[in-house]
C-alpha positions in Angstrom: 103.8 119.2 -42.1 105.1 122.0 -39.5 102.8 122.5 -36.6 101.4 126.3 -36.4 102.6 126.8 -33.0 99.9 129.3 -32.1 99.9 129.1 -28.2 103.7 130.7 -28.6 102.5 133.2 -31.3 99.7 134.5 -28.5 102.3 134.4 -26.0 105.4 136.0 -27.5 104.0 140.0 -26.4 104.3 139.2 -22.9 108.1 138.8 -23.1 109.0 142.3 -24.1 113.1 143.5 -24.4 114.8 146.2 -25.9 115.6 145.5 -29.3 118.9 147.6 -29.4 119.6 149.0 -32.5 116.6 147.6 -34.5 114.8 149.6 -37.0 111.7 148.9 -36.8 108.7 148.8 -39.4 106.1 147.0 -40.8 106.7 143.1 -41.7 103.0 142.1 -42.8 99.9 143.9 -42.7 96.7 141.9 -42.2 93.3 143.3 -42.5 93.8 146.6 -40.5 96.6 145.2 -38.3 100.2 144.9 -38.4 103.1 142.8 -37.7 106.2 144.7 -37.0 109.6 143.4 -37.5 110.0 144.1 -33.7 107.2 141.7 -33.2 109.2 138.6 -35.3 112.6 139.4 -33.5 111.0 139.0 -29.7 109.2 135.7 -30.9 112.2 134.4 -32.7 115.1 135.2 -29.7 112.8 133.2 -27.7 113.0 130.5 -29.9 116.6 130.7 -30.3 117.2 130.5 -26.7 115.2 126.8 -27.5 116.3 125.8 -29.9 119.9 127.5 -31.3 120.4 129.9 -33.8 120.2 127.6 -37.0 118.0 128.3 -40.6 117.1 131.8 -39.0 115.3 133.1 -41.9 113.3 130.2 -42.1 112.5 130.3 -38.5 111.5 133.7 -38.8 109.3 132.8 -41.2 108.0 130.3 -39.1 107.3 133.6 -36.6 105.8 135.5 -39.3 103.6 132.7 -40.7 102.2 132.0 -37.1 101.6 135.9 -36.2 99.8 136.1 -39.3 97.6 133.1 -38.0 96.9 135.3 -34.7 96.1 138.2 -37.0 93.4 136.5 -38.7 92.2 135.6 -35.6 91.9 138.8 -34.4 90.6 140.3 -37.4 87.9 137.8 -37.9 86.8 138.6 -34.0 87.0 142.4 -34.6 84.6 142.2 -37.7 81.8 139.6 -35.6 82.3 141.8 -32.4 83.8 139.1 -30.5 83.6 141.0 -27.1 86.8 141.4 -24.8 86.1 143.5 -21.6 88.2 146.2 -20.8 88.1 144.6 -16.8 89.2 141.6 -18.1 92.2 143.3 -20.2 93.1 144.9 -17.4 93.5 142.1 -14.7 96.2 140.4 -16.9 97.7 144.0 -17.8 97.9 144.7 -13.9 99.4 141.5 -13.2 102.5 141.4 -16.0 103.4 144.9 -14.9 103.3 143.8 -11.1 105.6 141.5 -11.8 107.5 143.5 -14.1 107.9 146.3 -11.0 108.7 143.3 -8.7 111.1 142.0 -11.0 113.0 145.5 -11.4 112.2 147.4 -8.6 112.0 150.7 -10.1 110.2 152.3 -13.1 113.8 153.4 -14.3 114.9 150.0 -14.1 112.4 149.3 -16.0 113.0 151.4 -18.7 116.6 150.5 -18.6 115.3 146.6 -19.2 113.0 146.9 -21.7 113.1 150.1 -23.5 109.6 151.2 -22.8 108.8 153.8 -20.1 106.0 152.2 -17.4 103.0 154.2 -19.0 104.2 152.9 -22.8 104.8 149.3 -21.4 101.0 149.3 -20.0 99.5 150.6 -23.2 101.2 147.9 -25.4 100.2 144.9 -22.6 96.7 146.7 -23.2 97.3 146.6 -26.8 98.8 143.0 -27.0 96.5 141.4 -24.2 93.1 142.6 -26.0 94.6 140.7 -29.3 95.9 138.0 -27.5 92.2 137.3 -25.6 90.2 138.3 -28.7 92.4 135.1 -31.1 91.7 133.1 -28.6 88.2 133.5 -27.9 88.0 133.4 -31.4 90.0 130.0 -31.8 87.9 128.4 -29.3 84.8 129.3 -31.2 86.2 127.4 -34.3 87.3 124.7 -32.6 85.3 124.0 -29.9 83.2 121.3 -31.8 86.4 119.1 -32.3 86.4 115.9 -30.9 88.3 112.6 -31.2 87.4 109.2 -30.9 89.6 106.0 -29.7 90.0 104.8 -33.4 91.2 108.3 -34.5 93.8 108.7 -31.2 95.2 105.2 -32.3 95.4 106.7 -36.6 97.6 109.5 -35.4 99.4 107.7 -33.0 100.5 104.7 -36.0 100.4 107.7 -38.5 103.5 109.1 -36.8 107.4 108.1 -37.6 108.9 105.6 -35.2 111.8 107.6 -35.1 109.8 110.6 -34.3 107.9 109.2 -31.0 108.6 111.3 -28.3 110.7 110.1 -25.3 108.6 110.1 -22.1 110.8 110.9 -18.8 111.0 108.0 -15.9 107.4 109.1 -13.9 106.5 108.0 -10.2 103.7 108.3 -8.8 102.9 108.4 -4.6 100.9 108.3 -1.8 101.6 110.4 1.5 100.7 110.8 4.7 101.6 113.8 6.5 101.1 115.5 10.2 101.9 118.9 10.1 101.8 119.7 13.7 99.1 122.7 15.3 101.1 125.9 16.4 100.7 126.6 20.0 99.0 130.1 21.5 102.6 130.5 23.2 104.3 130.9 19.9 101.4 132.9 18.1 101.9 135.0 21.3 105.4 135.5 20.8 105.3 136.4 17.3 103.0 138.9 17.6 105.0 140.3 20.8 107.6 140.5 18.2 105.5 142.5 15.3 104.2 144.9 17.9 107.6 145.4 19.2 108.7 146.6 15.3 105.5 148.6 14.9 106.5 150.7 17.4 110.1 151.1 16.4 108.6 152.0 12.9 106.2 154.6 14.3 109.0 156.1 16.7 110.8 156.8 13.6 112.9 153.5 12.2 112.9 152.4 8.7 110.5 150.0 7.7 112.7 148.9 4.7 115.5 148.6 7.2 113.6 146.2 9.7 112.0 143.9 6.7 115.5 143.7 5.6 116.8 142.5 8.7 113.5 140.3 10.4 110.9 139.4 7.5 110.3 136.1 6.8 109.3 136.4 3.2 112.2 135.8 1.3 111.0 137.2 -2.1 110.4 140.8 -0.4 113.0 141.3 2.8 115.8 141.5 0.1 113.7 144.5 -1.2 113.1 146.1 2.2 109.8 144.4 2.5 108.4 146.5 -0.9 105.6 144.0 -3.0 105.1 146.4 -6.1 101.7 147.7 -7.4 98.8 145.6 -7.1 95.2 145.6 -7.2 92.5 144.0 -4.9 92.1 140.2 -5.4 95.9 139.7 -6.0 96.4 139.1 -2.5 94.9 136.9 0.2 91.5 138.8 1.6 93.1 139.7 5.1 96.3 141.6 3.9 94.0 143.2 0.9 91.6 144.5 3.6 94.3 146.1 5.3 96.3 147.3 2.8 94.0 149.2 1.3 92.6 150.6 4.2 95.9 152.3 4.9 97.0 156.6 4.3 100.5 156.5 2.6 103.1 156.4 5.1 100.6 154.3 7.8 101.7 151.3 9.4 98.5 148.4 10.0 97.7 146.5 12.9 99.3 143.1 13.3 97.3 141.3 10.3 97.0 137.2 10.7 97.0 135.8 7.2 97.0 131.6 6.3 101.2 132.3 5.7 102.0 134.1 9.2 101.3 137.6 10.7 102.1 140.9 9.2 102.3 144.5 9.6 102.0 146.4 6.7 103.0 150.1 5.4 101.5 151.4 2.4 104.0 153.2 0.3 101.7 155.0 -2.7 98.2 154.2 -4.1 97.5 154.7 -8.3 94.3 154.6 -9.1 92.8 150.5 -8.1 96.4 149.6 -6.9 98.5 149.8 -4.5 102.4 149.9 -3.4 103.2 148.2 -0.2 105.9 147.1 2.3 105.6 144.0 4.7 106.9 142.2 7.5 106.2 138.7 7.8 107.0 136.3 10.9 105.5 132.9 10.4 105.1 130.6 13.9 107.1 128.3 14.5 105.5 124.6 15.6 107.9 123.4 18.5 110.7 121.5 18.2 108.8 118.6 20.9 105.8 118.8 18.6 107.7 117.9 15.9 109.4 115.0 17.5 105.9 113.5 18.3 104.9 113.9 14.9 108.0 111.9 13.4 107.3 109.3 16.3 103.7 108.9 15.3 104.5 108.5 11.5 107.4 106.1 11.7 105.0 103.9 14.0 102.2 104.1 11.5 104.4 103.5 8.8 105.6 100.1 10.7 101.6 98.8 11.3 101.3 99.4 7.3 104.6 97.5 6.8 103.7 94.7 9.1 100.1 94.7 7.1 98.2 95.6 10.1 97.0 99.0 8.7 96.5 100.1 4.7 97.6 103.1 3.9 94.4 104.4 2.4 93.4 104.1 5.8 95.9 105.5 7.5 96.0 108.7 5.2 92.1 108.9 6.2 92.8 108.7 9.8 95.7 110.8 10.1 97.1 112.6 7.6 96.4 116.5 8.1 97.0 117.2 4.2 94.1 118.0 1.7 94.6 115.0 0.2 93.9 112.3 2.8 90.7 111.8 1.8 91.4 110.0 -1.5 94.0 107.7 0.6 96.8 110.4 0.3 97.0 110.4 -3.4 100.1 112.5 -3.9 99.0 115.4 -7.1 101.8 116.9 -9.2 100.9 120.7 -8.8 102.6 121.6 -12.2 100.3 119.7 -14.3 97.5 118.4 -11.7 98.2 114.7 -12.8 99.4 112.2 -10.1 102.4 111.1 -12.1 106.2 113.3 -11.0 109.0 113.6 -13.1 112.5 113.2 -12.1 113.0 116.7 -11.8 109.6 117.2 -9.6 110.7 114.0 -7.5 113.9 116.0 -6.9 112.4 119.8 -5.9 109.4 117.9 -3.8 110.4 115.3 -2.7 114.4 115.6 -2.1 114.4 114.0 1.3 112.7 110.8 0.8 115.0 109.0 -1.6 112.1 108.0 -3.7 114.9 107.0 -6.4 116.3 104.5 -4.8 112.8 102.9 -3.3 110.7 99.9 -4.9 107.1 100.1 -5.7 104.7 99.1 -2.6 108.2 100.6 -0.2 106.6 102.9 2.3 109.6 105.4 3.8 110.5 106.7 7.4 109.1 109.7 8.4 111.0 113.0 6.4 111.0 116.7 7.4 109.7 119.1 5.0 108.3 122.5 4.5 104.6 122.7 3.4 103.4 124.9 0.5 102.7 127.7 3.3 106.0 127.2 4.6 104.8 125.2 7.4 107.3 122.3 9.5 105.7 118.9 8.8 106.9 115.4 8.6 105.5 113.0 6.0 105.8 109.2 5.3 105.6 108.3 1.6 104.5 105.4 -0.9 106.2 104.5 -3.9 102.8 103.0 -6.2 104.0 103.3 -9.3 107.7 103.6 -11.3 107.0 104.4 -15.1 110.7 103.9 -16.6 111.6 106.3 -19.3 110.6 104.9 -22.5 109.2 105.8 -25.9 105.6 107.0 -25.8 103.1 104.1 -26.5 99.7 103.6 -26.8 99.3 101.7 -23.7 101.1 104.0 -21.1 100.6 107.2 -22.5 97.3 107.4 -23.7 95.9 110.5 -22.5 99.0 111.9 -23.7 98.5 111.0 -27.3 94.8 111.6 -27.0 95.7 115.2 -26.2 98.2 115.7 -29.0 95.6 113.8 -31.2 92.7 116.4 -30.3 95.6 118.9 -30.9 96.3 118.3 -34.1 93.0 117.7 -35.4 92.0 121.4 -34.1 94.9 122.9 -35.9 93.9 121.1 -39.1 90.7 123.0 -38.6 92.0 125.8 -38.0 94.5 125.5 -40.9 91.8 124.9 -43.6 90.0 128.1 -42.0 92.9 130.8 -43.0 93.5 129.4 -46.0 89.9 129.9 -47.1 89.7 133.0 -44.7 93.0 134.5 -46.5 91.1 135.1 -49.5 88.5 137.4 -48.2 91.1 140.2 -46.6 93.8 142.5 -47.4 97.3 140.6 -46.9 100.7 142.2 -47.5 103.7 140.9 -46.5 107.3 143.2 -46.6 110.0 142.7 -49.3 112.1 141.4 -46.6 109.9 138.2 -46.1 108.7 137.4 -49.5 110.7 134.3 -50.3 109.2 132.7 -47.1 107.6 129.5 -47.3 104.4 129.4 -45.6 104.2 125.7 -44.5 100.1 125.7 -43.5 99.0 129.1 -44.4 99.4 128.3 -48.5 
């Protein structure tokens, strides 16, 4: 039996395009809701860019059948007053069309890119994003009471094909120790020497656009002459929300000291709760003899752990400046918040170590890198763990399979709740899509 892919049918309205030349009109009408044909082509072109452009009437239906699904969701939440604040719409509606004006830069642009106008994109995210939070607030009430237990992981586990099990990618996992060195009041000094000097260029008459352009250090806005985009107050770290909101349009802030560096800031138009701003940012530099001692001290440490005079966990504990030294450096994957890296992960992360080509227990020399604030550090690192790439088992990857197992048994709830739930509203479904196959919903 096909899966009813439900997290991609409540994502598919955040990815809106022009549709060209499509006529649009009604696919399926559920309840008081419909399903537009524009709805099942955005949906389905994602899945084509997955998975190819094979059987693409039956993988439309596939769209259809799962939109349906989030209709009966949403119809069901409307009818028990499920409630979905208007506050809560609009923090996710703020943040897709911040990224959207980010993204293109101007409301023409935008346009251009999606065919919607900026006011016409924000009602359907308001539209989309109230459905999208009422289904799932809805699905979690129907499922919430799902559990499984070891005996049932281990059925669906044996329950599916051999030839079916998954492939699960070579995984490492690490331990690291890391000195990122203190920045010195000399170089804070000089950097904000530097901002003041640019201030007052700016308020003599220069282009702010023109200086971000040529001196920030925040390489997704200099290219844009410093500009952010629209957004509203808890988007942005406290400091440079304080002052960025406190500013006239056209006003330049004080020199603002944030966790990533120091800015100035010049506010470029306020809309209502948001905001449009240009920055500059220079982040301090740590010194080129701090760093030296840093990679001295690590490679040194890393010898007394190779020699067995000193564990790791302890060194991490006494050491290592990183968040994680208190669990004896316990490296955590930040895309899944699991301690186990892919190959790819190993690669963006951890690129300088050569962690391919070390053995488990193999602690490295001391490596450069840039911490998640940009920082200079150096880091020694711990192979604990290689996990070779191999088909998924019960042994290695069973919180995996416990997942998928919980998975499935809440869509088989959910699946025996619109069939019975069908029968109580008004469904129509277009000419156009009445030889589909509805694989869970019949």
């Amino acid at each position: 039996m096909k899966k009813i892919l439900l997290a991609l049918a409540l994502l598919f309205p955040l990815t809106l395009h022009a549709q060209g030349d499509l006529v649009d009109g009604v696919a399926a009408i559920v309840g008081r809701n419909i399903i537009k044909y524009s709805d099942i082509e955005r949906l389905y072109a994602q899945i084509r860019l997955k998975q190819g452009a094979a059987d693409a009437f039956n993988n439309r239906c596939a769209v259809l059948e799962n939109l349906i699904l989030s209709q009966l969701l949403v119809h069901k939440g409307e009818i028990d007053s499920v409630e979905v604040s208007d506050e809560e719409v609009n923090q996710y509606v703020d943040y897709y069309l911040k990224a959207d004006m980010r993204n293109y830069g101007t409301r023409e642009a935008l346009r251009e890119a999606t065919g919607f106008s900026y006011d016409e994109l924000k009602e359907q995210y308001q539209r989309m994003m109230r459905n999208n939070l009422l289904s799932r607030r809805v699905e979690y009430q129907l499922t919430e009471d799902v559990t499984v237990t070891p005996r049932q992981v281990t059925d669906f586990f044996n329950s599916l094909p051999a030839d079916s099990l998954p492939m699960m990618p070579e995984r490492y996992e690490l331990s690291e120790i890391v000195i990122e060195p203190q920045i010195s009041e000399a170089e804070r000094d000089r950097v904000r020497t530097q901002l003041a000097e640019l201030r007052e260029r700016v308020i003599k008459g220069e282009k702010f656009s023109m200086l971000a352009t040529l001196y920030s250090q925040d390489p997704g806005s200099a290219k844009k002459g410093g500009e952010l985009g629209f957004f509203s107050r808890g988007d942005m770290v406290g400091e440079f929300e304080s002052a960025a909101f406190a500013l006239k349009p056209g006003e330049v802030s004080p020199i603002i000291e944030t966790q990533y560096g120091f800015h100035i800031i010049q506010l470029i138009e306020r809309r209502g709760n948001t905001v449009n701003a240009r920055h500059i940012l220079i982040v301090p530099q740590v010194s080129a003899e701090d760093l030296l001692k840093a990679r001295i001290k690590l490679d040194s440490i890393a010898v007394e752990i190779r020699s067995g005079k000193l564990s790791f966990d302890d060194a991490a504990r006494q050491y290592s400046t990183a968040a994680n030294a208190n669990t004896g450096g316990t490296a955590i994957n930040p895309a899944d918040g699991t301690p186990r890296f892919d190959r790819s992960a190993i690669d963006q992360l951890y690129y300088s170590v050569g962690v391919h080509g070390m053995d488990v227990g193999e602690v490295s020399n001391a490596t450069a890198f840039k911490t998640d604030k940009q920082r200079d550090a150096y880091r020694i690192v711990r192979l604990d763990r290689k996990h070779e790439a191999h088909k998924a088992n019960l042994t290695d990857d069973y919180d995996n399979i416990q997942n998928a197992a919980l998975a499935d048994a809440k869509q088989k709830k959910l699946q025996k709740w619109a069939k019975r739930y069908m029968n109580t509203i008004y469904i129509h479904i277009s000419d156009q899509y009445k030889d589909c196959i509805f694989h869970n919903l019949q």
